[in-house]
Biopython code that builds the backbone (N, CA, C, O; Angstrom):
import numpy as np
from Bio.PDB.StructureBuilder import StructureBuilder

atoms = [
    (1, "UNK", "N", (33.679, 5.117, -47.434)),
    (1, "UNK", "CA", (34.330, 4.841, -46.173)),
    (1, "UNK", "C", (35.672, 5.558, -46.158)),
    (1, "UNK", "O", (36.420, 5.669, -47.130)),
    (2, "UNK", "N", (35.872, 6.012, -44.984)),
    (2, "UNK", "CA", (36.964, 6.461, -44.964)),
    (2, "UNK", "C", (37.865, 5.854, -43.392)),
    (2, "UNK", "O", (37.222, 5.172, -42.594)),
    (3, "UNK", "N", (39.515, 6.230, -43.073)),
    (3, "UNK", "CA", (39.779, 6.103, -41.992)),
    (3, "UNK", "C", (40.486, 7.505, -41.739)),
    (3, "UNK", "O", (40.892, 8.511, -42.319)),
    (4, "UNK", "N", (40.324, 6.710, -40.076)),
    (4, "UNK", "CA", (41.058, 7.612, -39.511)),
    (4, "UNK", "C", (42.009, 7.396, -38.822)),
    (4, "UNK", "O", (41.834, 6.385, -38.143)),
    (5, "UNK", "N", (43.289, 8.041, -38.613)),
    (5, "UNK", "CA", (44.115, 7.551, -38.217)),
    (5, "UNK", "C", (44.565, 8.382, -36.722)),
    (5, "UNK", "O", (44.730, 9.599, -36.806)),
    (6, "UNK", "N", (44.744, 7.752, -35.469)),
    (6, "UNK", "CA", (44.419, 8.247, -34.151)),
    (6, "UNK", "C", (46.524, 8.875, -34.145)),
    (6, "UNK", "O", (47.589, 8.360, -34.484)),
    (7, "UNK", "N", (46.189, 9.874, -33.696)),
    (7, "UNK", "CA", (47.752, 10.345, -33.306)),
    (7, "UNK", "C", (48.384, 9.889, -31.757)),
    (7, "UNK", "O", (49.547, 10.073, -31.399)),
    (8, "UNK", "N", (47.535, 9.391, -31.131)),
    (8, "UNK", "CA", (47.111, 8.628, -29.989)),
    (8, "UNK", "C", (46.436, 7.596, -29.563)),
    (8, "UNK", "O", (45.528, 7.911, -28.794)),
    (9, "UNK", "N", (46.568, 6.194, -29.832)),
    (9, "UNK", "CA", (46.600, 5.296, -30.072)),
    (9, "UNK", "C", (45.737, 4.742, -28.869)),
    (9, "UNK", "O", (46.119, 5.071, -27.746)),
    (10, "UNK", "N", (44.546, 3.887, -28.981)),
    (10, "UNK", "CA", (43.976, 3.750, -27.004)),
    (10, "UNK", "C", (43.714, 1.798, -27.322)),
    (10, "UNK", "O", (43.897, 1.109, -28.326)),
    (11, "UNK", "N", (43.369, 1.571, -26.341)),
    (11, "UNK", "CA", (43.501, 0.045, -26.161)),
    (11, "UNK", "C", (42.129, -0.324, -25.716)),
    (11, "UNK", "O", (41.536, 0.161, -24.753)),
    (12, "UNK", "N", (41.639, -1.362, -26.640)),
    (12, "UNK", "CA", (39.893, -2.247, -26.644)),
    (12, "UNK", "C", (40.817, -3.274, -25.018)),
    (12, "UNK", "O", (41.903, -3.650, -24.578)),
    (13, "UNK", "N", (39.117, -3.241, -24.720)),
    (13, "UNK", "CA", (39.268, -4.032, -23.547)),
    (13, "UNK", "C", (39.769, -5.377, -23.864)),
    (13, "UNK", "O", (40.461, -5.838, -22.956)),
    (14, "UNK", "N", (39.640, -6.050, -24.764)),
    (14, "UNK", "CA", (40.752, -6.861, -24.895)),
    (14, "UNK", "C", (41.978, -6.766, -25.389)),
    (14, "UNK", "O", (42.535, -7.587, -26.119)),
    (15, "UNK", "N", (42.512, -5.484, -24.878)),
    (15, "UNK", "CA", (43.989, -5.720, -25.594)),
    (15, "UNK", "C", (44.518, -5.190, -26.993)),
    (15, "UNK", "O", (45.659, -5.138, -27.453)),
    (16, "UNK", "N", (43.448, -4.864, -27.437)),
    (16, "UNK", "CA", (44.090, -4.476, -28.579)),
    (16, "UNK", "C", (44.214, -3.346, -28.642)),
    (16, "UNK", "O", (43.488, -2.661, -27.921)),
    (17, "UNK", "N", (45.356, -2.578, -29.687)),
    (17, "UNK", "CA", (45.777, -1.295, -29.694)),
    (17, "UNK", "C", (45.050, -1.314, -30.716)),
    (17, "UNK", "O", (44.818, -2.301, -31.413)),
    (18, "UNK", "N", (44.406, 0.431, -30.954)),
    (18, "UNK", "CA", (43.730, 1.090, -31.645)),
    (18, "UNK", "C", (44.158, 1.920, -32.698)),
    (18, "UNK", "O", (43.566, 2.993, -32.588)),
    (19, "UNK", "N", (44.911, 1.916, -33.664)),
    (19, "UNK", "CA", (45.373, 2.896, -34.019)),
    (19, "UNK", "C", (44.564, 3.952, -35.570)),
    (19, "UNK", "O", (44.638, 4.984, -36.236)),
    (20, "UNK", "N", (44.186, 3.279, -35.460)),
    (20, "UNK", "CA", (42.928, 4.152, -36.737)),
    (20, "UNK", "C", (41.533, 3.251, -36.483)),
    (20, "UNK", "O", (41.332, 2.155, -35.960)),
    (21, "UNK", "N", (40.574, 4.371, -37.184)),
    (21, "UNK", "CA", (38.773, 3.991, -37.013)),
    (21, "UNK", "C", (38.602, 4.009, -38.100)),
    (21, "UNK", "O", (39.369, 4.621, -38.844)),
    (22, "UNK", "N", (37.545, 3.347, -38.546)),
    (22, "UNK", "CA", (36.903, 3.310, -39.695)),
    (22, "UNK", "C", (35.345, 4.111, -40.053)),
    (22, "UNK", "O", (34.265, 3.632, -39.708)),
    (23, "UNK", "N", (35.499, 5.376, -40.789)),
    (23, "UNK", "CA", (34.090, 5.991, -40.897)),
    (23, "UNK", "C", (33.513, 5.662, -41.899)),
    (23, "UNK", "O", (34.152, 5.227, -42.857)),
    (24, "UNK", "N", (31.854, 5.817, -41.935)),
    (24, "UNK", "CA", (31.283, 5.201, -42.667)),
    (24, "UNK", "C", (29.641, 5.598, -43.066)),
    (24, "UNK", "O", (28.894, 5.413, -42.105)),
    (25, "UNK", "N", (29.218, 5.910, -43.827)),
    (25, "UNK", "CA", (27.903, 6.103, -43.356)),
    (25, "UNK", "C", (26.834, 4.845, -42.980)),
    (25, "UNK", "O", (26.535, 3.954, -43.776)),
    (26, "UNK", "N", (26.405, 4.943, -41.817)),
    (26, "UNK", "CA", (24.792, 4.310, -40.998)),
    (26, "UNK", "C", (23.676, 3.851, -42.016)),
    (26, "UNK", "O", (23.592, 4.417, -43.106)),
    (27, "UNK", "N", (23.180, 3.258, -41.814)),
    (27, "UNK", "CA", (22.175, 2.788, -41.850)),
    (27, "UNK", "C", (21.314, 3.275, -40.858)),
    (27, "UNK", "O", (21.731, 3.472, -39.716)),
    (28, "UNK", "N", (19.706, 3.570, -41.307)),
    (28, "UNK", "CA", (18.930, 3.684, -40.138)),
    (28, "UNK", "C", (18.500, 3.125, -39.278)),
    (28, "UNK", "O", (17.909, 3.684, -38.354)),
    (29, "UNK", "N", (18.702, 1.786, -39.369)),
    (29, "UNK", "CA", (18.524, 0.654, -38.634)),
    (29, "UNK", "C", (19.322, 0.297, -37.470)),
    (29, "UNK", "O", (19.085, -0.301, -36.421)),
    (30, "UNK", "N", (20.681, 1.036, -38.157)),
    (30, "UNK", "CA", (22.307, 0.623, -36.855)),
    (30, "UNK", "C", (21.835, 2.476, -36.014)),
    (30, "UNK", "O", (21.838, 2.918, -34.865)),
    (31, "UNK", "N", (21.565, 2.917, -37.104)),
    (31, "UNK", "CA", (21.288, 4.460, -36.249)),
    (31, "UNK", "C", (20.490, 4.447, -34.636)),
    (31, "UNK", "O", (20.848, 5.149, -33.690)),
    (32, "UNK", "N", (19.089, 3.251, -34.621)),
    (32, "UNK", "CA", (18.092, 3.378, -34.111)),
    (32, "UNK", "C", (18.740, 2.473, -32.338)),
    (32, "UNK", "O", (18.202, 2.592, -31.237)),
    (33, "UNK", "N", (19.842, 1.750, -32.641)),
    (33, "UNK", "CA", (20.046, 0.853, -31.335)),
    (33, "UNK", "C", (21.263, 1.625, -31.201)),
    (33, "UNK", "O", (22.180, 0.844, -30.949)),
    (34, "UNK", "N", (21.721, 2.983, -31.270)),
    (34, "UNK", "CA", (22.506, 3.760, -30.069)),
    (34, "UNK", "C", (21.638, 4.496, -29.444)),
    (34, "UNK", "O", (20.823, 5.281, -29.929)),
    (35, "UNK", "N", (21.878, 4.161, -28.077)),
    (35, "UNK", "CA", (21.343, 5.272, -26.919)),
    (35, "UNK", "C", (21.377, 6.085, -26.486)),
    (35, "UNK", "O", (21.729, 6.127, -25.307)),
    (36, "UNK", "N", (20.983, 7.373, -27.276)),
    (36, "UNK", "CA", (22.157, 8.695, -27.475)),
    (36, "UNK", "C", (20.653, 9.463, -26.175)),
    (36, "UNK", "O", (19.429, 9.582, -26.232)),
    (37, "UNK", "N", (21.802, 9.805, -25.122)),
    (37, "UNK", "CA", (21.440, 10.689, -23.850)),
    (37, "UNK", "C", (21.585, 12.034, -23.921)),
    (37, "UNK", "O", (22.484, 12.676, -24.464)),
    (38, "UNK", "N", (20.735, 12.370, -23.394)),
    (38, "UNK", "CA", (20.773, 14.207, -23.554)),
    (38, "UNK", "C", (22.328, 14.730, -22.546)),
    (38, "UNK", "O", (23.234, 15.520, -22.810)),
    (39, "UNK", "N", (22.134, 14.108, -21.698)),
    (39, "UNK", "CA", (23.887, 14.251, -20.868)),
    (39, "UNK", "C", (25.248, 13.928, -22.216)),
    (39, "UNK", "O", (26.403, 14.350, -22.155)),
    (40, "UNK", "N", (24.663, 13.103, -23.309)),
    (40, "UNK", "CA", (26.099, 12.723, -23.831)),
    (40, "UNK", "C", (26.601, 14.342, -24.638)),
    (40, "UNK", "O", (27.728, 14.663, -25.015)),
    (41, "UNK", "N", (25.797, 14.838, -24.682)),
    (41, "UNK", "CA", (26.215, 16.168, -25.538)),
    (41, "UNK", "C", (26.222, 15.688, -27.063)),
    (41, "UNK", "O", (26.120, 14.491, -27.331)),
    (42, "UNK", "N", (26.363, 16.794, -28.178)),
    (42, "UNK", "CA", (26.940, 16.488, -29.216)),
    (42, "UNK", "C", (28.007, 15.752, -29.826)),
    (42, "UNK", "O", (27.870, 15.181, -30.908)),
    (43, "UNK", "N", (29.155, 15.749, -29.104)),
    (43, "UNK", "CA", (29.878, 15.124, -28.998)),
    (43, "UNK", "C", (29.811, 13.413, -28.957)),
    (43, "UNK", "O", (30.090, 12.592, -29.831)),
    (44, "UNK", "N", (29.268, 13.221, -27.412)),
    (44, "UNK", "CA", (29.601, 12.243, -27.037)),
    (44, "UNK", "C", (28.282, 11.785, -27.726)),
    (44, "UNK", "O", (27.828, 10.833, -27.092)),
    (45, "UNK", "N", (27.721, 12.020, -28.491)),
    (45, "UNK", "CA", (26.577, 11.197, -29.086)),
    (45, "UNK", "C", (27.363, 10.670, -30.687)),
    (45, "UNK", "O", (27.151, 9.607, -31.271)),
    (46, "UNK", "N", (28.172, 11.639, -31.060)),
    (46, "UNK", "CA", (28.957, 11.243, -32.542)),
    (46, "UNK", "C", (30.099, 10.622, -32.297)),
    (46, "UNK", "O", (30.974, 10.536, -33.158)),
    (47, "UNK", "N", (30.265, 9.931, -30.649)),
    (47, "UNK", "CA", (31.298, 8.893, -30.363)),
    (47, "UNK", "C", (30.642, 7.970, -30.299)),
    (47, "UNK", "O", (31.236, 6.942, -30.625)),
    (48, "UNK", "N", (29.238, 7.802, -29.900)),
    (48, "UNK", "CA", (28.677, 6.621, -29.807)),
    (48, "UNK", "C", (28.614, 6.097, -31.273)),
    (48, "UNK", "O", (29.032, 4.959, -31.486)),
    (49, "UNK", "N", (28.122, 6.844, -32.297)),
    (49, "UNK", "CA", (28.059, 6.707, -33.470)),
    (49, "UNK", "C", (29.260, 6.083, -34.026)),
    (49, "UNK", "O", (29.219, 4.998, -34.605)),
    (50, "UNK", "N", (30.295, 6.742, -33.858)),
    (50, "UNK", "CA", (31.788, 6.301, -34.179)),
    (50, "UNK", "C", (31.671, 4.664, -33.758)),
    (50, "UNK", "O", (31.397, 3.774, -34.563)),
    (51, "UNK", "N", (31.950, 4.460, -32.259)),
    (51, "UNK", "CA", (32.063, 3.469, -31.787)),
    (51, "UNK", "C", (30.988, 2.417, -32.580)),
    (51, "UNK", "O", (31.468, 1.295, -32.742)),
    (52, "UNK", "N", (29.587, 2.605, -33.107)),
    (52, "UNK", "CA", (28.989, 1.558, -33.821)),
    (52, "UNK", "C", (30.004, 1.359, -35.304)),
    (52, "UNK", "O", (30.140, 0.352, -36.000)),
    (53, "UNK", "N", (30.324, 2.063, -35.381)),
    (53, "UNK", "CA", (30.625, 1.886, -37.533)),
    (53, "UNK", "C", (31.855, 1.453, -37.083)),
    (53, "UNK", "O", (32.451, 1.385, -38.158)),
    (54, "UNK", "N", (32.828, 1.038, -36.057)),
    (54, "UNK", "CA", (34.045, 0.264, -35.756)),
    (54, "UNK", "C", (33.365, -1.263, -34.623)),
    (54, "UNK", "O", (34.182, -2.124, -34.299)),
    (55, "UNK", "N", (32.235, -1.360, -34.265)),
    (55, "UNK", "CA", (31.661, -2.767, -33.868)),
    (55, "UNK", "C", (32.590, -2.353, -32.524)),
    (55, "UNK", "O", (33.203, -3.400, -32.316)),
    (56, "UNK", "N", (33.067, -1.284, -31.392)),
    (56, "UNK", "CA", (33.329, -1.434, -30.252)),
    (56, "UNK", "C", (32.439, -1.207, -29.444)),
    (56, "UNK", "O", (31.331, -1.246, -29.980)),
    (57, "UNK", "N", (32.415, -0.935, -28.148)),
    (57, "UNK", "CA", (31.599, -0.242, -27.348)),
    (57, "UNK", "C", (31.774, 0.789, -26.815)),
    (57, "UNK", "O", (32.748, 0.838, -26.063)),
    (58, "UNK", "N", (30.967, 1.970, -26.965)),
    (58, "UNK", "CA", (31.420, 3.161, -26.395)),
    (58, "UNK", "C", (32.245, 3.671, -25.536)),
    (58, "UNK", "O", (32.809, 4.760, -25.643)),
    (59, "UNK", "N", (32.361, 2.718, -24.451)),
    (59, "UNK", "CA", (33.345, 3.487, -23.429)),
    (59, "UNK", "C", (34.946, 3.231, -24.074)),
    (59, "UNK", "O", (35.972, 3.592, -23.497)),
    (60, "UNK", "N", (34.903, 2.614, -25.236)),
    (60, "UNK", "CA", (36.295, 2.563, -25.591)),
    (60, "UNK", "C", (36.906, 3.968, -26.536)),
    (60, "UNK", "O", (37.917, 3.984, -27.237)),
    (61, "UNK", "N", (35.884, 5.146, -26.274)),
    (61, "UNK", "CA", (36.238, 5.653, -27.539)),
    (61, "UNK", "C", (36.241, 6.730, -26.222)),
    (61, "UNK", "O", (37.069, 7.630, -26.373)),
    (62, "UNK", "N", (35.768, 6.771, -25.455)),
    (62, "UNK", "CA", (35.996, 7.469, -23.974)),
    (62, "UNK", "C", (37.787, 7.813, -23.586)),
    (62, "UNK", "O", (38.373, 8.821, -23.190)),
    (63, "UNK", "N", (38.139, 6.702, -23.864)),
    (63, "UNK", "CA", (39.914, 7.234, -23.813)),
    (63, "UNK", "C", (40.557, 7.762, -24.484)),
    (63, "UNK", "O", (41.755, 7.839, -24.209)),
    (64, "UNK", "N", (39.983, 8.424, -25.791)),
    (64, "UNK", "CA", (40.533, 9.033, -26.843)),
    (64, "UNK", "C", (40.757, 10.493, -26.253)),
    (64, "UNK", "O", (40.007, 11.290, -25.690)),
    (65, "UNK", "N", (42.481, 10.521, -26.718)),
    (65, "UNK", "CA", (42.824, 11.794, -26.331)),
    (65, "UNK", "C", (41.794, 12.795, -27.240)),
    (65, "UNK", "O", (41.008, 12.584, -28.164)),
    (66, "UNK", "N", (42.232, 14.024, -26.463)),
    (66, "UNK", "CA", (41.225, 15.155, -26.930)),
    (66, "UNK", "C", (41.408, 15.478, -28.029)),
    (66, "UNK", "O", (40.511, 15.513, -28.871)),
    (67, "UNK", "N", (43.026, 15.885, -28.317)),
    (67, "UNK", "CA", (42.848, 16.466, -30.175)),
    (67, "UNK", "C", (42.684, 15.541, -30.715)),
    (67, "UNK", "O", (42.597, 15.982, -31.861)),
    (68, "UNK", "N", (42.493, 13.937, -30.837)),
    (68, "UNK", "CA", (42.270, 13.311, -31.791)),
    (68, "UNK", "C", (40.722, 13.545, -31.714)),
    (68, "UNK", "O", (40.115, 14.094, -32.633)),
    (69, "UNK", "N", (40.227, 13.182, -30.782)),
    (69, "UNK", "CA", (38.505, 13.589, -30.171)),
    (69, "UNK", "C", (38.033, 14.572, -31.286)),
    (69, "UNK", "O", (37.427, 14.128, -32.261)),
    (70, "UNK", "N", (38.299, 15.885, -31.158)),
    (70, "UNK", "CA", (37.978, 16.944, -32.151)),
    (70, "UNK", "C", (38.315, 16.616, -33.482)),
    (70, "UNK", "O", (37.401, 16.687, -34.304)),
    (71, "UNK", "N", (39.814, 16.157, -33.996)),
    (71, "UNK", "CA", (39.986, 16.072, -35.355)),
    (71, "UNK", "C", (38.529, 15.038, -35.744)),
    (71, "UNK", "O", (37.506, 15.428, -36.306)),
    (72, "UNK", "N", (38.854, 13.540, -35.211)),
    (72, "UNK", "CA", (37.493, 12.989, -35.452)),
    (72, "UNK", "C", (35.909, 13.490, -35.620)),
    (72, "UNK", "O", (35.015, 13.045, -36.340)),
    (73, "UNK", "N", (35.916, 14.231, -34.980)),
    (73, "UNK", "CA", (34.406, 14.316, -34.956)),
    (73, "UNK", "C", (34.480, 15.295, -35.941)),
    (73, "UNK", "O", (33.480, 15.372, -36.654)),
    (74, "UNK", "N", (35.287, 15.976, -36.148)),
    (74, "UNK", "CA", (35.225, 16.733, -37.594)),
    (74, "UNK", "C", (35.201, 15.867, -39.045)),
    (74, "UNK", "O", (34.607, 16.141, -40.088)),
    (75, "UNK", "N", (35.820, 15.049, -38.814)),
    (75, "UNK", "CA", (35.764, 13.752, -39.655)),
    (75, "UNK", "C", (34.685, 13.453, -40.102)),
    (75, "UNK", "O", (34.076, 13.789, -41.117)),
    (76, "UNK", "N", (34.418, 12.621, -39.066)),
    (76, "UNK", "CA", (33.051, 12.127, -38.636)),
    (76, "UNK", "C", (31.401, 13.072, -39.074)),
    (76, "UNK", "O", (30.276, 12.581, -39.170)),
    (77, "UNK", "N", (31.644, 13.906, -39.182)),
    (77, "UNK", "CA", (30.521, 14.736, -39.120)),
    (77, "UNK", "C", (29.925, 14.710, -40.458)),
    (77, "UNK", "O", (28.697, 14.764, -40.519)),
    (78, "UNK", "N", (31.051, 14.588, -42.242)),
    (78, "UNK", "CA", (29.924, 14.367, -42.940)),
    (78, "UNK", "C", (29.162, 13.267, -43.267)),
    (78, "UNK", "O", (28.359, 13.422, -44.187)),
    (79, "UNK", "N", (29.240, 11.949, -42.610)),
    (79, "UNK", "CA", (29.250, 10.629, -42.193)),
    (79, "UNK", "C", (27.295, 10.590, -41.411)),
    (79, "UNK", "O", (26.370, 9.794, -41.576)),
    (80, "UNK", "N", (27.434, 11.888, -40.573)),
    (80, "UNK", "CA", (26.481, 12.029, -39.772)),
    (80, "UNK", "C", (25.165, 12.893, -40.342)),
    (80, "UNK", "O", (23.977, 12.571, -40.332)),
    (81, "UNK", "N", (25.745, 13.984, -40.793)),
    (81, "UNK", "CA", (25.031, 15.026, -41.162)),
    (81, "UNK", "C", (25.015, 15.774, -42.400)),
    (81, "UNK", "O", (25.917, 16.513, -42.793)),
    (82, "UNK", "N", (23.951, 15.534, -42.969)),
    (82, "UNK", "CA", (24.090, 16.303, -44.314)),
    (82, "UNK", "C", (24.242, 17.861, -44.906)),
    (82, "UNK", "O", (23.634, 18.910, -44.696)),
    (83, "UNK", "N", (25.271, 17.502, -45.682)),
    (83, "UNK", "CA", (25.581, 18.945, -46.583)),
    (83, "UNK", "C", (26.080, 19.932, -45.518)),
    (83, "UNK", "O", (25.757, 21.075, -45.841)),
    (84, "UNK", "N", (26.698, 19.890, -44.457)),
    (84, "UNK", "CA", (26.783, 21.095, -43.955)),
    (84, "UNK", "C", (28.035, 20.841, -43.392)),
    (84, "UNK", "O", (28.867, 21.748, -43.402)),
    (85, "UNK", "N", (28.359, 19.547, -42.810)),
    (85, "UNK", "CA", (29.729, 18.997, -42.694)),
    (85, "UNK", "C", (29.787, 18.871, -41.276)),
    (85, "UNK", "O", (30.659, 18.074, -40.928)),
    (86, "UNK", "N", (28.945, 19.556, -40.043)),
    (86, "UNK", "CA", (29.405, 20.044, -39.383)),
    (86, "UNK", "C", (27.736, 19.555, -38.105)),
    (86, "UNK", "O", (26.555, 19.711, -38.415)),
    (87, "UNK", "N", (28.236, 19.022, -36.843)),
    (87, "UNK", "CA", (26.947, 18.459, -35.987)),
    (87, "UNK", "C", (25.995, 19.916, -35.712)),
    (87, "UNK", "O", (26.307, 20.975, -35.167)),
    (88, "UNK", "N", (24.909, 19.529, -36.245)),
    (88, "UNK", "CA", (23.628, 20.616, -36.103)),
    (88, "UNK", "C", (23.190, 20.565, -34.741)),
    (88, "UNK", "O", (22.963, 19.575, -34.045)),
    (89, "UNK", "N", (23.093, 21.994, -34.421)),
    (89, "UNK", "CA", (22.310, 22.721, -33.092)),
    (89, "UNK", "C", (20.938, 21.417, -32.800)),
    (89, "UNK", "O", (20.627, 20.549, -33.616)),
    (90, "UNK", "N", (20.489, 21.565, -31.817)),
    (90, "UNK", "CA", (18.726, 21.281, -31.402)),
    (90, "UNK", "C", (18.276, 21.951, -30.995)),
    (90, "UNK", "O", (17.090, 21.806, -30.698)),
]
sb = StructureBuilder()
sb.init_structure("model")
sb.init_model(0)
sb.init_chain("A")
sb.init_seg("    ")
for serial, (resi, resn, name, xyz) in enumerate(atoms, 1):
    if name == "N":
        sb.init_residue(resn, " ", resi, " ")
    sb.init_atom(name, np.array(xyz, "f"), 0.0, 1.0, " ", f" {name:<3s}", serial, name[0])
structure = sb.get_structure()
């Protein structure tokens, strides 16, 4: 596990300030109940992901400024995808 720490800080619908995430690797089981849409892009499919391994709901990870957006998902990515570090083409 690792964190991350947001340089931009966003707020859960109840109120709370956000200031670091927690990455982690999935289970295939937590993998199988995100609803990853062909509209979410690459991206927004390794926010949904994010958003499970911190127990929020996606649209909270929707307010994340952009360079934290990118640093994360760079983060995030060997969490997701093996050996390569980096979200694979389809």
């Amino acid at each position: 596990m690792t964190t991350f720490k947001l340089e931009y800080p966003i707020t859960a619908p109840d109120g709370t300030v956000i200031t670091e995430l927690q990455l982690r690797r999935l289970k295939g089981k937590e993998m199988k109940t995100v609803d990853v849409q062909p509209s979410d892009g690459k991206m927004g499919a390794a926010l949904k992901y994010v958003a499970l391994m911190n127990n929020l709901p996606p649209s909270v990870l929707d307010e994340i400024d952009g360079a934290d957006m990118l640093d994360l998902i760079g983060e995030a990515a060997p969490f997701l995808v093996r050996g390569i570090g980096a979200m694979q083409s389809s």
